[in-house]
N, C-alpha and C positions, 0 to 999 in steps of 0.2 A: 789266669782267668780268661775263660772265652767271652765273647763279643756276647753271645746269649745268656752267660751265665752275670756278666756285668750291668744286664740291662733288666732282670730281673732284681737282680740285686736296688737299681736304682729305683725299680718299681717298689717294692717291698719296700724301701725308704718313706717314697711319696706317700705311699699307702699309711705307715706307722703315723709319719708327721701330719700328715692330712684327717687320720684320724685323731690324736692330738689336737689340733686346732679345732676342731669339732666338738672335742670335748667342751674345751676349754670356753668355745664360744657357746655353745648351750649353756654350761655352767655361769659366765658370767650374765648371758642374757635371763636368766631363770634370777640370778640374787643380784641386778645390777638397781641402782639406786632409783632408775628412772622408771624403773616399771610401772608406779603407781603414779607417774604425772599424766596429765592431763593430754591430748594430741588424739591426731587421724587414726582409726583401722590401716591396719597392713594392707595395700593394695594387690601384692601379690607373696606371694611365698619364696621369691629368688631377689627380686627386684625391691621388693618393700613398695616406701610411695616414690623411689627414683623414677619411675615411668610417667606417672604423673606431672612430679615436678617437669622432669625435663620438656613433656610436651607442652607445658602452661610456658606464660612470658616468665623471664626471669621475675624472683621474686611477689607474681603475683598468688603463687598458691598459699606461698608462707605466709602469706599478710592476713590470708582468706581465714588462714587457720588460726592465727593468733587473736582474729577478731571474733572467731566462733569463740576459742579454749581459752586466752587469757594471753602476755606474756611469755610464758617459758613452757615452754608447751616439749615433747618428744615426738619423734615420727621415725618411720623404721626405714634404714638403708638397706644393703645387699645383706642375703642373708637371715632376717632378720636383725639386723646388728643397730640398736637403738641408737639416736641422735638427737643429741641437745641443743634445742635453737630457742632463744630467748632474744627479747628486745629491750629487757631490762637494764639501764645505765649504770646500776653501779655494780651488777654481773659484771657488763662489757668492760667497762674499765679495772673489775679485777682482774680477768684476762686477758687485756693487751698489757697491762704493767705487771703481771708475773709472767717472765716469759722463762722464767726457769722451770714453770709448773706445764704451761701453757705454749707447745710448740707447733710446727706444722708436721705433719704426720711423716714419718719415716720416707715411707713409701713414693710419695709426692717428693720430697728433698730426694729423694736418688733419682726419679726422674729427671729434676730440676738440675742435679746433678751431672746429668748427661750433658745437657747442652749450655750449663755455663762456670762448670766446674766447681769448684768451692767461694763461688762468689755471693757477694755480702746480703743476698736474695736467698741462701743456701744455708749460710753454715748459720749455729745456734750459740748458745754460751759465750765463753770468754772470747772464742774463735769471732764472734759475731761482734763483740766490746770493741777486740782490738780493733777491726776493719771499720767500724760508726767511727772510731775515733780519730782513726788518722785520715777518713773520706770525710767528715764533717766541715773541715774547713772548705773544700771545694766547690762547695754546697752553699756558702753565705751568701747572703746580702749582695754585699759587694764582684764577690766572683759572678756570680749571674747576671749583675749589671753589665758586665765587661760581655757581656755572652749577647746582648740584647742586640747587637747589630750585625751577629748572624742572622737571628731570627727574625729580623727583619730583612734583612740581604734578598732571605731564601723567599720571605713572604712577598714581596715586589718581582722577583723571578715568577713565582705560580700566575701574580697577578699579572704580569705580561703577555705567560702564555696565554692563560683564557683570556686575554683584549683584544691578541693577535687573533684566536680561534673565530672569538665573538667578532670577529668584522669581517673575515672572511663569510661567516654565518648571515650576514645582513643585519646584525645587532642583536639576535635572539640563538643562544647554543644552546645545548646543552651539555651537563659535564657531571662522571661520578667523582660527586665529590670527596666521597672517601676514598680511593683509588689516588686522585691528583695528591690528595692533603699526605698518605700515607706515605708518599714518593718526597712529600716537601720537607715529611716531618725522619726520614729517613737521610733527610742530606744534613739535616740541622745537627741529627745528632751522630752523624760521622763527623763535622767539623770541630761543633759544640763538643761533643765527647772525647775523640781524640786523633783531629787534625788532620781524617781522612774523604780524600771526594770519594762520595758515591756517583755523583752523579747523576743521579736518577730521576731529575729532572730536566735533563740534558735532550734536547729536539733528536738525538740519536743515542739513545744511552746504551752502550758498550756492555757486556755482559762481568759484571763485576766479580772480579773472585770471592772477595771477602762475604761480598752478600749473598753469593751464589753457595760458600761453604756453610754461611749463619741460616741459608734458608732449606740447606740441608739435614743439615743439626736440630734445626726446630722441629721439620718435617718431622724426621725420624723419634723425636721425644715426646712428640701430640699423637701420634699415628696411634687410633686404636686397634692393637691387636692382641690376643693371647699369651704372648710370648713375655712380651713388657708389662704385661699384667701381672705375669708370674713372678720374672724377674723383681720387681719390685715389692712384691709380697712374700718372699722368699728369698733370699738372701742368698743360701748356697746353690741357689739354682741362676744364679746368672753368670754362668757359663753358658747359657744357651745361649744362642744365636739367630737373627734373624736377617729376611733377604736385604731391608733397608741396611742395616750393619755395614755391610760390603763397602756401601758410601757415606757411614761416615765415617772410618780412620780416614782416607784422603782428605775428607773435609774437615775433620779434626787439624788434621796436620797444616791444612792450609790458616786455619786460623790461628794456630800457634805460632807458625813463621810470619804472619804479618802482623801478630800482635808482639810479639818478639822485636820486631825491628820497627814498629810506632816505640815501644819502651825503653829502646837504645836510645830514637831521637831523641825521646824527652828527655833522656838522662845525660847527653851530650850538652842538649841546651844549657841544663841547668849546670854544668860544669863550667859550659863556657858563656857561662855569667850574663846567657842573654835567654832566662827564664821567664825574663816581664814579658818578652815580645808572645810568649804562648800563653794563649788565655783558656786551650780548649783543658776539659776536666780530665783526661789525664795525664797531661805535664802538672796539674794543681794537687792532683794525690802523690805524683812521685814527690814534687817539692815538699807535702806535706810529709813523707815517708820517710825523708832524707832530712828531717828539722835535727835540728844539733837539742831539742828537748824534747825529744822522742828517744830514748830509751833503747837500746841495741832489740834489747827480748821482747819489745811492742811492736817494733817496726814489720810490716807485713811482707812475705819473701816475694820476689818476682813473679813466681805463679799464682801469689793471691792477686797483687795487683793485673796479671795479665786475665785473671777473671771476669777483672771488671768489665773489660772491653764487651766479652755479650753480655754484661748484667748492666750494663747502659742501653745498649741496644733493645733488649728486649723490655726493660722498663722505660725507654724515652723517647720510644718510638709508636709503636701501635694504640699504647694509651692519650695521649697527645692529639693524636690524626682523629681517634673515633671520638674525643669528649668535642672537639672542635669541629666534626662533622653531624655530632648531635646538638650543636650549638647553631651551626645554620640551620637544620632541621627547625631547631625550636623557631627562629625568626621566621620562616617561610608559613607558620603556622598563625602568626601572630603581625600583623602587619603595621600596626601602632607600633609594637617593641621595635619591630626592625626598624622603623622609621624615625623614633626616638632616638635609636644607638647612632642610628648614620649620622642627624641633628648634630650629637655631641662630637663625633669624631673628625665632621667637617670643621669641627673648632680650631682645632691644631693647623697651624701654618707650615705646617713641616710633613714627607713620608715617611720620614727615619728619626720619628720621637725615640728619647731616652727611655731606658725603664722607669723613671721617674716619670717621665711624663705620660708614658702609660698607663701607673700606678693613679695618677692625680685624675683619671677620670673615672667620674663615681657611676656611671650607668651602665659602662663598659666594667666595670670593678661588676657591679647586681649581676649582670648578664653572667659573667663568668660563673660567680658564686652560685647561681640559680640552675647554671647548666650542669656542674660538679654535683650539686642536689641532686636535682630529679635525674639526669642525665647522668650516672657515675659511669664511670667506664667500667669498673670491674664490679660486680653487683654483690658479689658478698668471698669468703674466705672460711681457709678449715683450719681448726687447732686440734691439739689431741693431747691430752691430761698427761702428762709424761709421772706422773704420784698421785698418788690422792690428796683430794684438795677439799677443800668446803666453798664453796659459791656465793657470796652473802646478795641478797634481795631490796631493792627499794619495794616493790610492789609483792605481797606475800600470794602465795597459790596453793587453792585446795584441792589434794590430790583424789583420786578416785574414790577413796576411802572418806573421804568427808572430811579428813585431818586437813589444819591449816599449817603451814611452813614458810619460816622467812629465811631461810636455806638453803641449799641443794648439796647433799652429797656427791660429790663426782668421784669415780676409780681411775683407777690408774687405768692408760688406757680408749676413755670415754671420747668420742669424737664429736663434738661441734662447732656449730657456724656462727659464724661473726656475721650478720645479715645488715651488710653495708647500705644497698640499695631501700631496705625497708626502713632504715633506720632514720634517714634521710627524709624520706617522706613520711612519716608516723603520725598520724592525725592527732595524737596525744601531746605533741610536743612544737609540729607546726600548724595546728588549727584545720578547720574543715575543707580548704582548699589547700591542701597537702599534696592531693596528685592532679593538680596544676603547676604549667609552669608560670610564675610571677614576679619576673626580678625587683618589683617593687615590694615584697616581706624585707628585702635586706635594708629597708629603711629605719625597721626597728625589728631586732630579733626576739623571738618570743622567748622570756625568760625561763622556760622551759627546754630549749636548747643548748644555756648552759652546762647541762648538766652529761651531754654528749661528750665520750672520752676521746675527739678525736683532735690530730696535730695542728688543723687550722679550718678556721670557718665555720664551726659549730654544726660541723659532720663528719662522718667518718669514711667520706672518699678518701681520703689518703692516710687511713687509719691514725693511730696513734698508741703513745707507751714508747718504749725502747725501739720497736722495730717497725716507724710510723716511715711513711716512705721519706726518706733521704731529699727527693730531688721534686719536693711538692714548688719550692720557689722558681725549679725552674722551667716546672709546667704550666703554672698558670702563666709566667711573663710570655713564653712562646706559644700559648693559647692567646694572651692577649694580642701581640703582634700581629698574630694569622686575623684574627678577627678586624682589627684595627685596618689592615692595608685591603680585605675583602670585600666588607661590609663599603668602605670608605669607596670602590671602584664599582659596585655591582650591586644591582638590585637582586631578591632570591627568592624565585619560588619553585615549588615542591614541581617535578613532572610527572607522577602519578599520585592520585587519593593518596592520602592520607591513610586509609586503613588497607593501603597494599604494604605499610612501611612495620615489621614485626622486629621486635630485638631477639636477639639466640646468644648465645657464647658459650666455650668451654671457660676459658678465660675474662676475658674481655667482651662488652656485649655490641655486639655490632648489628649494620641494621641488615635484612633480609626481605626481599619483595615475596609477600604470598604466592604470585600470580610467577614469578620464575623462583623458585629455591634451589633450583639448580642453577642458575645465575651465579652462584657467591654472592659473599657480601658486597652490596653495593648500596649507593643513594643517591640517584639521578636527581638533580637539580636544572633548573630554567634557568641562566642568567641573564640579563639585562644592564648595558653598563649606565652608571647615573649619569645623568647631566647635570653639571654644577651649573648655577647661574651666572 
């Protein structure tokens, strides 16, 4: 077969199956369940309301909409292809606890795929059982205790640099504080994770491999273009290639040979019987991997565990630095609160409180809980009906047709959002100063937020059900840390307006100045260090 007759051949493919999907997706947007629910006009005919959403703040259109149309409202993605977003609680908690009906979209997992392999962020089913199960213990209580004088270590290191900056400055700097926190909160969780310097906040930090390979691998898994679009929508078509491609098998390779020889170390240690001296979380999964009551056919093979290494990284890292750089935010906005937290944190006669004694402070406890609220770092998530399911309703909805339903049909198939950030703030459930920030609600929570499916705090920042995040314990302690040694050195305020500071994300929502968007993300801050009396 010639070159031109093989690439016809491939066309006539694309064409067949492309028409096929075409069918298919008229066919089911024509008989899909959601047709007659309630929701926005189509904004465009390719785009749906995606153009919209994306130019609004995260989650402020969907709020917009559910206060016009009710609850569970529909709106249309690419294509035409309808979407179900509701803010019903005993929806959402159908669908974080069925996760065998309720997955994350194909498409998304192979991306995710690319750059952390089959790690416990990735895989689904029993695949997903076994990896909670034997990662669970690493994750306790106790283990995060042992971790709290990293993150503190790291947090006295940042707080030095900016004291040294700030003096040479004549006592007034300024500093991106998400930049600094992002560097503090990337050391914590190479040590904390498994036992490696970045260094990266090092007065000359060397160009790191590991992070040079993971910032490679990310690069090329976010990068939007064509090509990864297809591949991921299309399955036999990734065999195509793209120019980012080139760099990552090197960078692949490079993270597999130094994830490779971190999971030798750990597994030497724990041979030679000096397992206790490693605290960081992957010496704490080998051990748990290797338990004499783990099971030959549970135990996870080397290349799930060596997953882990970027599914730490990318989950205990960037999320961490933005909720704790939207938490100075909040203070610089509110000068009572800041001034309150400093109050209690001058209490402690110590810079390297336990997590207990972190724990035992209740203002610095609101602050956090209040910044996790309004402040989530990741603003909402996508599932996809993997069967058909039924939906059951706290609040019922009258669809177009005038019919009431306590309900919802879903197909196999159907794609919706778990609308984290709204959920959070919902005037229904936290009363008329919902989007205020006010760490004084956590004094008494409004009985109405019990009913929120989420794993801790009576929100769904760190979702909840089966696949509620793993390592929520041990982001707030090293949110509280960062905050605790910051706040306790340095007074904080905003260096531009206030409404230069805009949120965006694909992922994560970080902040963005109006006035430079070409900037990156950043959040300049004034500091000022306190003077104790």
């Amino acid at each position: 077969m010639t070159v031109l007759q093989l690439l016809g051949s491939l066309a006539a493919t694309l064409a067949v199956y492309g028409l096929y999907r075409g069918i298919k997706l008229i066919y089911g947007e024509i008989t899909s369940p959601l047709r007659d629910l309630p929701g926005p006009n189509s904004a465009s005919l390719i785009y749906g309301n995606l153009g919209e959403i994306w130019e609004a703040e995260n989650s402020v259109l969907h709020e917009k909409w559910v206060k016009e149309y009710g609850p569970t409202i529909q709106y249309t993605g690419l294509f035409g292809m309808r979407r179900l977003y509701t803010t019903d609680t005993k929806a959402l908690n159908h669908v974080l606890m069925n996760t065998s009906v309720y997955q994350k979209p194909e498409a998304a997992r192979y991306n995710l795929s690319r750059i952390l392999g089959s790690g416990v962020l990735v895989v689904e089913g029993d695949k997903h059982k076994q990896q909670r199960k034997v990662m669970n213990p690493a994750f306790g209580p106790s283990q995060v205790r042992e971790l709290t004088e990293i993150f503190i270590a790291k947090s006295i290191q940042l707080r030095d640099i900016w004291a040294a900056d700030n003096a040479n400055q004549g006592g007034t700097s300024q500093v991106d504080a998400l930049s600094w926190l992002s560097r503090t909160t990337l050391d914590i969780i190479g040590l904390a994770g498994f036992n490696y310097k970045f260094d990266a906040l090092s007065s000359d930090p060397k160009n790191n491999e590991l992070n040079a390979a993971f910032a490679t691998m990310f690069k090329a898994g976010t990068k939007i273009s064509i090509i990864p679009m297809i591949r991921a929508w299309f399955p036999f078509l990734r065999f195509l290639r793209t120019e980012q491609d080139a760099k990552v098998g090197p960078a692949r390779e490079t993270m597999s040979r130094i994830g490779h020889k971190l999971l030798s170390e750990s597994k030497a240690s724990i041979h030679e019987k000096s397992a206790w001296k490693s605290r960081d979380l992957l010496s704490l999964l080998v051990t748990s991997n290797m338990a004499k009551d783990v099971p030959e056919h549970q135990r996870m093979s080397d290349e799930d565990v060596l997953a882990q290494v970027p599914t730490f990284l990318i989950a205990g890292h960037e999320t961490t630095s933005t909720g704790t750089t939207w938490a100075l935010y909040a203070l610089t906005q509110d000068k009572v609160v800041q001034d309150k937290l400093r109050e209690e944190l001058l209490t402690v006669d110590t810079d390297n409180p336990t997590m207990d004694e972190l724990n035992a402070l209740p203002y610095l406890d609101m602050v956090v809980r209040e910044t996790m609220r309004f402040h989530a770092p990741v603003p909402s998530t996508i599932r996809t009906a993997v069967k058909d399911d039924i939906l059951p309703l706290n609040n019922p909805f009258t669809d177009r047709k005038g019919v009431v339903h306590d309900t919802i049909r879903v197909s196999q198939g159907q794609t919706l959002l778990v609308p984290i950030l709204a959920m959070n703030r919902d005037k229904s459930i936290w009363g008329e100063d919902s989007m205020e920030f006010r760490p004084e609600r956590w004094e008494k929570i409004p009985e109405a937020a019990g009913g929120i499916p989420g794993v801790w705090g009576n929100m769904l920042t760190f979702l909840g059900g089966p696949r509620a995040c793993i390592g929520y314990r041990f982001s707030l302690v090293e949110t509280k840390a960062l905050l605790f040694t910051l706040v306790r050195a340095f007074e904080f305020e905003l260096a531009v307006p206030a409404t230069d500071i805009i949120k965006k994300s694909s992922i994560v929502q970080r902040p963005v100045l109006k006035t430079d968007p070409d900037g990156g993300n950043q959040m300049p801050l004034i500091i000022k260090p306190v003077i104790r009396a």
